[in-house]
C-alpha positions in Angstrom: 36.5 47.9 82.0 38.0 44.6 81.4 39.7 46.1 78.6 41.1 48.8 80.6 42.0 46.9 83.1 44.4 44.5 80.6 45.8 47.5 78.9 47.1 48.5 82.5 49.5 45.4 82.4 50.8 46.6 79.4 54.1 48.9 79.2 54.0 52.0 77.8 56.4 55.2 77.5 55.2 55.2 81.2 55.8 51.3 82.3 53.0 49.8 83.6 50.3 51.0 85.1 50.5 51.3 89.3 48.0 54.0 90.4 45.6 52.1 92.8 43.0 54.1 90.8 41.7 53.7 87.6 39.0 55.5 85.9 36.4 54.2 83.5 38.6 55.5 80.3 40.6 52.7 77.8 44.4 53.2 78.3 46.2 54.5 75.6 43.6 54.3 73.5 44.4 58.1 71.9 48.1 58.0 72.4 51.0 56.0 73.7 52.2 58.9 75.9 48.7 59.3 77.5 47.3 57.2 79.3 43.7 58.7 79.9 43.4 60.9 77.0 40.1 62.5 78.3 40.5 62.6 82.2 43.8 64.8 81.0 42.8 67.4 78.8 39.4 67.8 80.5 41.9 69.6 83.3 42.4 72.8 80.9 39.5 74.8 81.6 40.4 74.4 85.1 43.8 75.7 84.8 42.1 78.7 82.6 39.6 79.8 85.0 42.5 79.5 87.5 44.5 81.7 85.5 41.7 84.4 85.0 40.6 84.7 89.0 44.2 84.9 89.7 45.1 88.1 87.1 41.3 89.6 88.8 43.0 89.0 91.9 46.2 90.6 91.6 45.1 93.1 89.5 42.8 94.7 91.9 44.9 93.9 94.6 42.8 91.3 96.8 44.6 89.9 99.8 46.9 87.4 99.0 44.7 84.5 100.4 43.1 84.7 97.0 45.8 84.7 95.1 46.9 81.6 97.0 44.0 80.1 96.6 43.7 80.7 92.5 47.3 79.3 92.4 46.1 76.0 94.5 43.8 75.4 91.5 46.1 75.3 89.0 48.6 73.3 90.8 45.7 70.6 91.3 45.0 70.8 88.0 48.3 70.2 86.8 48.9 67.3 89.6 45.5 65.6 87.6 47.1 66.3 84.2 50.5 64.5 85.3 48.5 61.6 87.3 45.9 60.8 84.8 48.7 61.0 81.6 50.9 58.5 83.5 48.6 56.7 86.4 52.0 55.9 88.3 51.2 55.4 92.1 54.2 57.9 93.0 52.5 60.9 90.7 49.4 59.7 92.0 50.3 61.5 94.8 50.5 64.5 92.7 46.5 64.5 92.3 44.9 63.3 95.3 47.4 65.6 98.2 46.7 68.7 96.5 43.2 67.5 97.1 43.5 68.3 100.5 45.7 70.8 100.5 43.2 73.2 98.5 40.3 72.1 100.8 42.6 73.2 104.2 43.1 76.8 102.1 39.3 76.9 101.4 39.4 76.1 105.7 41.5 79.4 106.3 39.7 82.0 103.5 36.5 81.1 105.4 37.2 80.6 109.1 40.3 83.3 109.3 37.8 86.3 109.7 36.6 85.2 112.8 39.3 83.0 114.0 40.9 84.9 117.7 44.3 83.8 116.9 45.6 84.5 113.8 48.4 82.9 114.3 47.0 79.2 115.4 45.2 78.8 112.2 47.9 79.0 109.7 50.5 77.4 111.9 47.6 74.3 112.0 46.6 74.0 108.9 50.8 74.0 107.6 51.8 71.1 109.7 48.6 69.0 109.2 48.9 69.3 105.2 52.6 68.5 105.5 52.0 65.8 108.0 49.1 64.7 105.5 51.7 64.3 102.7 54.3 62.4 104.3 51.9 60.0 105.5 49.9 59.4 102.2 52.9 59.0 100.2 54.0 55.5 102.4 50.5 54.6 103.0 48.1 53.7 100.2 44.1 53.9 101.7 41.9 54.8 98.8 38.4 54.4 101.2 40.0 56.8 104.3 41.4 59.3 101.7 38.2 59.8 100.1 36.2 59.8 103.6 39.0 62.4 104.4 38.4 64.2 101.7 34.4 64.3 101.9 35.2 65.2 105.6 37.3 68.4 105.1 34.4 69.5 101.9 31.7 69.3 104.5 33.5 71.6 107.3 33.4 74.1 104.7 29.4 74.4 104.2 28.4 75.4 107.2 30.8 78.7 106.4 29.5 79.2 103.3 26.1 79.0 104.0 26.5 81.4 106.8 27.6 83.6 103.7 25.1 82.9 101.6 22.6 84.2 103.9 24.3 87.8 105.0 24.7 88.2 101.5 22.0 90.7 100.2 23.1 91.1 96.5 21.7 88.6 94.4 23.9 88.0 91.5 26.9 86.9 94.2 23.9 84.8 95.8 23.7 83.7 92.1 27.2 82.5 92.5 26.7 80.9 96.1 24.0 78.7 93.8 26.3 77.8 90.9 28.7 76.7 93.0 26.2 74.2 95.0 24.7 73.0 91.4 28.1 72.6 90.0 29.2 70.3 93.0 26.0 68.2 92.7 26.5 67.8 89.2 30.3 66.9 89.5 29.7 64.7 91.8 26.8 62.8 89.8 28.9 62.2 87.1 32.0 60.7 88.9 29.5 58.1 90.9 28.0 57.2 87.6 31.4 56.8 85.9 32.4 54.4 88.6 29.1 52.8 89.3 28.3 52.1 85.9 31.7 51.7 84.1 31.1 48.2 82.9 27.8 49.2 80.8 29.0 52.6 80.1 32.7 50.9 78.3 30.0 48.8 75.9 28.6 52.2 74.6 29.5 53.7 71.0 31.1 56.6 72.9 31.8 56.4 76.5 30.4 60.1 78.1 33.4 60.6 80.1 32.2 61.1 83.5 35.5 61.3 85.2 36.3 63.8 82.5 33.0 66.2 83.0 33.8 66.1 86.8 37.0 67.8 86.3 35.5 70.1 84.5 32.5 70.9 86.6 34.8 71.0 89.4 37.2 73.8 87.5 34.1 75.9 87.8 33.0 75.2 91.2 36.5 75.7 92.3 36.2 79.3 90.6 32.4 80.2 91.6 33.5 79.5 95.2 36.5 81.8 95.1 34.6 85.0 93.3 31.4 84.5 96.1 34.3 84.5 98.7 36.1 87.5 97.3 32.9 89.2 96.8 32.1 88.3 100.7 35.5 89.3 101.5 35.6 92.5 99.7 32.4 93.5 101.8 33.5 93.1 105.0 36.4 95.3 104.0 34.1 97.8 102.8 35.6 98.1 99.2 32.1 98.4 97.5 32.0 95.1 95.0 30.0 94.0 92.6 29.9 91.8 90.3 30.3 91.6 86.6 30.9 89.6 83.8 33.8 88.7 81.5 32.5 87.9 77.8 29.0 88.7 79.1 28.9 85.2 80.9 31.5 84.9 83.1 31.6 86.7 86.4 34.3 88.4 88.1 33.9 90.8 91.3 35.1 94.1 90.5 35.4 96.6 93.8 36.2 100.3 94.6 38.4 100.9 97.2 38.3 104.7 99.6 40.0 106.9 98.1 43.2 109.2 99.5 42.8 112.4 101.5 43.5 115.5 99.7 44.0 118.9 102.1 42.4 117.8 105.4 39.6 116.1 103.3 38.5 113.2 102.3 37.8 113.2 98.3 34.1 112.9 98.9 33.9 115.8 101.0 33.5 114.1 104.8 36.3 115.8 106.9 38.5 113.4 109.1 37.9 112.9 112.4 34.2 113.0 112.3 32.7 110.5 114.8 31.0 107.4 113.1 28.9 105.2 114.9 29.7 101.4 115.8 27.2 99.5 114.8 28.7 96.2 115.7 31.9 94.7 117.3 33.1 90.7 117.5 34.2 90.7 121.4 36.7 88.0 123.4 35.6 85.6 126.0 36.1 86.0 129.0 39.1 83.5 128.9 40.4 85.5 126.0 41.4 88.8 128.3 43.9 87.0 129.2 46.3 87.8 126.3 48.4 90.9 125.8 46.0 92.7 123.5 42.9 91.8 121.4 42.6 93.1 118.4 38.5 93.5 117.0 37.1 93.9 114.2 34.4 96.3 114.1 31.7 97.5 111.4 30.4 100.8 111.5 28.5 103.7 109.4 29.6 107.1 108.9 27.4 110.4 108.3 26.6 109.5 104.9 25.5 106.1 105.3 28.8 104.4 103.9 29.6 101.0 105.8 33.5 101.3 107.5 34.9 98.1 108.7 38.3 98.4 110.8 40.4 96.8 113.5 41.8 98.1 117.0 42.3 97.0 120.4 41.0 96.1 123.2 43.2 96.3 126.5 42.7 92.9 128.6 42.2 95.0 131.9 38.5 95.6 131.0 36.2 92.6 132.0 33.5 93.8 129.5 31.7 97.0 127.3 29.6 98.3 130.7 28.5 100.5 128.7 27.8 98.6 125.1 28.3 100.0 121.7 26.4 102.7 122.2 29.0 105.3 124.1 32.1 104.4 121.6 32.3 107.7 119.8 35.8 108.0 118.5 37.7 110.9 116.8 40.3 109.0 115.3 40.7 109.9 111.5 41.9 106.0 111.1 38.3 104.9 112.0 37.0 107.2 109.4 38.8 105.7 106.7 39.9 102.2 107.6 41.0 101.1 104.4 44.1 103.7 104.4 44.6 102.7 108.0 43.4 99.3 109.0 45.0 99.1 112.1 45.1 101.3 115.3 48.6 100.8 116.2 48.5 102.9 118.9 45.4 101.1 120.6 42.1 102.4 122.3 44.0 105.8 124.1 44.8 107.2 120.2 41.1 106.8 119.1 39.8 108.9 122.3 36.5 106.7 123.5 34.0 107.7 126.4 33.7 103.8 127.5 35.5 103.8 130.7 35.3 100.1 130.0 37.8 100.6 127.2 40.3 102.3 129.2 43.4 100.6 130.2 44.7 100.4 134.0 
């Protein structure tokens, strides 16, 4: 370390070192345009299993929170690469804010389901990563930023655990679990590598730690987004499961409803055919208050498939009087909510018998 930490007054093709970081890794050591040879490269497989959730993403046409979010891992990624091959304070900035800004997407992919207004959210979570910026570029707090940090990660188990236990197939529970063992294991080998970095520089070969963490982290970063595209993809209803790439890596692969064809649907229901609501997410009572409320309900039809869809709820109607039970619909939309998400046209186009429902 004491090494290190003399190399760092040294100029390079950088200048000298200003980061108010520096990892247990000799400068220079391995090149003169590198300053942490290691803690750089190690961010490749990161930026490759980036790259491969991103093309299973677009490919099978996942909402574009996912593609987002597989884009916010390779921009972190490349932020480490530039911070760790220069450790200048001003690219610093380049690692540790798209820190956060990944963490406040992972916020929005888990919360957004349920969140009432979908506008608030987003509009939130903008301003306060922007806001986050500004302020960490003038302000250098190591201790806060990483308390921040560890702050924000913790919102998000509570989410995923929730997740984890609707979950019934087991190789995505299998995911929900790499990504818990990955994080442990990350995390054990950055507290070593700072912890122990004066007895770890007098070893033959120095393990790296800072180095595995990136790694380990590339793949938590990517177990986390297939569980939540294999959680999100059943909610919508679009049958996934999951597979694997190479015979080791796994992807969620789904199968969207098909088209109608001729008044049918191609697996022989017809349209129109009542399904039964099983279950429904309803407002408080402070939320009647708004225009309209859209729900989002899950359902079964005659054959036993699981529709999810969303559709109105006027705010003239205090509660369901008569519960779940007496929604019978003949909307073809409900039938195949993947073609039609939305009821546009509110409760009067999907014909109900809940006077509840009715609007005055």
């Amino acid at each position: 370390m004491a090494d290190s930490m003399a190399d760092s007054m040294v100029a390079s093709f950088w200048g000298p070192v200003t980061s108010t970081t520096e990892l247990c890794e000799e400068n220079y050591a391995r090149s003169s345009y590198i300053a942490e040879f290691y803690n750089t490269l190690s961010n490749a497989p990161c930026i490759l299993l980036a790259l491969i959730g991103l093309v299973n993403a677009l490919r099978q046409r996942f909402e574009k929170r996912f593609s987002v979010l597989h884009i916010s891992n390779m921009i972190l990624s490349i932020g480490s690469i530039i911070f760790h091959a220069t450790l200048q304070h001003v690219l610093q900035q380049s690692d540790e804010t798209p820190m956060v800004w990944e963490i406040l997407l992972y916020l929005y992919v888990l919360y957004s389901p349920d969140w009432h207004y979908r506008s608030t959210m987003p509009t939130f979570l903008v301003l306060y990563g922007a806001a986050f910026a500004v302020v960490h570029f003038f302000v250098r707090f190591q201790v806060v930023f990483k308390l921040h940090y560890i702050g924000l990660c913790l919102l998000c188990i509570p989410r995923m655990y929730k997740y984890y236990i609707q979950t019934k197939d087991l190789a995505a529970k299998r995911l929900a679990k790499l990504w818990v063992l990955t994080i442990f294991l990350a995390t054990v080998c950055w507290l070593v590598d700072r912890i122990f970095c004066k007895k770890l520089s007098l070893w033959v070969i120095n393990p790296q730690g800072h180095a595995w963490w990136h790694v380990l982290m590339g793949f938590n970063s990517y177990f986390a987004n297939t569980f939540l595209m294999f959680c999100r993809a059943q909610q919508r209803g679009w049958e996934p499961r999951i597979i694997h790439l190479f015979g080791f890596l796994p992807y969620v692969k789904i199968q969207k409803s098909r088209k109608r064809e001729d008044g049918y649907l191609l697996d022989g229901r017809r349209p129109g055919v009542p399904s039964r609501l099983q279950s429904m997410s309803l407002p408080t009572r402070k939320e009647w208050k708004s225009t309209q409320y859209l729900v989002l309900g899950t359902g079964i039809d005659g054959k036993g498939i699981v529709l999810t869809w969303t559709f109105e709820i006027p705010p003239t109607a205090p509660k369901l009087r008569g519960g779940l039970g007496e929604f019978e619909h003949a909307n073809p939309a409900l039938d195949q909510p993947q073609i039609a998400p939305e009821l546009r046209g509110g409760l009067r186009e999907s014909r109900h018998t809940n006077s509840a429902l009715t609007p005055s």
